[in-house]
C-alpha positions as CSV (number, residue, x, y, z in Angstrom):
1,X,31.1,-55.4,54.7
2,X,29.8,-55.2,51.3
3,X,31.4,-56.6,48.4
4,X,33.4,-54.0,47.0
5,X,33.6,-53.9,42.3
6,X,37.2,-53.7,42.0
7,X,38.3,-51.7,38.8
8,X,41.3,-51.9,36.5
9,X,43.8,-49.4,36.6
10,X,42.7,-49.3,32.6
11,X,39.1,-48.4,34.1
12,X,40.2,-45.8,36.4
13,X,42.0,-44.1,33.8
14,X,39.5,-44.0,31.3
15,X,37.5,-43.1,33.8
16,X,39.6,-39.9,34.9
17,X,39.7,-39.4,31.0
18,X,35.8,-38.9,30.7
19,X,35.6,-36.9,34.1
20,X,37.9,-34.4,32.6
21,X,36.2,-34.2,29.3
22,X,32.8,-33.5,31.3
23,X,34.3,-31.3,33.7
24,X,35.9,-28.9,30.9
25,X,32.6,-29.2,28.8
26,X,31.0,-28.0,32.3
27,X,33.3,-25.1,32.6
28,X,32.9,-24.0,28.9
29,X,29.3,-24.3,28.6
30,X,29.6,-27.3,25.8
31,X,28.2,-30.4,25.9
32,X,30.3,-33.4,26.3
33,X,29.6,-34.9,23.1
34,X,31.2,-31.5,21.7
35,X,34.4,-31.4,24.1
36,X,34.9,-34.9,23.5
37,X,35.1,-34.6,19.6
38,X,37.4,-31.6,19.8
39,X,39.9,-33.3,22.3
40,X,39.6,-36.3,19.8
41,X,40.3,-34.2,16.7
42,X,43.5,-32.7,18.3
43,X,44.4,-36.3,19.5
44,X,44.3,-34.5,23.0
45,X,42.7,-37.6,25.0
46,X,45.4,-40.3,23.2
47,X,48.6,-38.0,23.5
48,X,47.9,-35.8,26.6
49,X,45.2,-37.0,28.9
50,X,46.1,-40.9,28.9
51,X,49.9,-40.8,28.9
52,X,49.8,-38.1,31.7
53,X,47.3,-40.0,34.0
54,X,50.0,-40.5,36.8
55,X,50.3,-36.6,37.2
56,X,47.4,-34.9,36.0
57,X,45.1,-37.2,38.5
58,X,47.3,-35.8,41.4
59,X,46.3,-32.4,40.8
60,X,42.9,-30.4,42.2
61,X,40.0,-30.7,39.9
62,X,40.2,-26.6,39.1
63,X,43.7,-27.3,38.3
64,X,42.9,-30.4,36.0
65,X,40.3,-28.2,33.9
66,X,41.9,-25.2,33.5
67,X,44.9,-26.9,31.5
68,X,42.4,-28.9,30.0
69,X,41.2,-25.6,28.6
70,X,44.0,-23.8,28.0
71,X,45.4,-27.6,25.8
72,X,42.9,-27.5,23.7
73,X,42.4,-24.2,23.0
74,X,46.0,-24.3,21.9
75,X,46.3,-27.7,20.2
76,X,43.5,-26.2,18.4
77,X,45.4,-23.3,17.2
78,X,48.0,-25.0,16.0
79,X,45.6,-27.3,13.7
């Protein structure tokens, strides 16, 4: 058996945070570097993404980007 890297539960949520930000900028046509910067801006990665970890990383992927979508596009709006 190979040795196996284990990560931090701090690692595995950032890492969830940057799969949604590329999977949104995926869906949208953006670059990441873009969607990143908006979520950022709106505070959408401090205040939704990371404090929600435990439920939004249960849900399917489609799932995950489509509210990531429709949150920013509305945490835009409100700005």
């Amino acid at each position: 058996m190979k040795n196996l890297i284990e990560l931090s539960h701090t690692e595995v949520v950032l890492a969830f945070a940057a799969s949604c930000i590329e999977s949104t900028a995926r869906h949208l046509g953006k670059s990441y570097q873009e969607i990143f910067t908006r979520m950022n801006r709106v505070g959408m990665i401090e205040n939704y993404i990371l404090p929600y970890y435990e439920t939004l990383h249960t849900e399917s992927r489609e799932h995950v980007t489509a509210n990531m979508i429709e949150c920013l596009t509305t945490w835009e709006a409100k700005q």
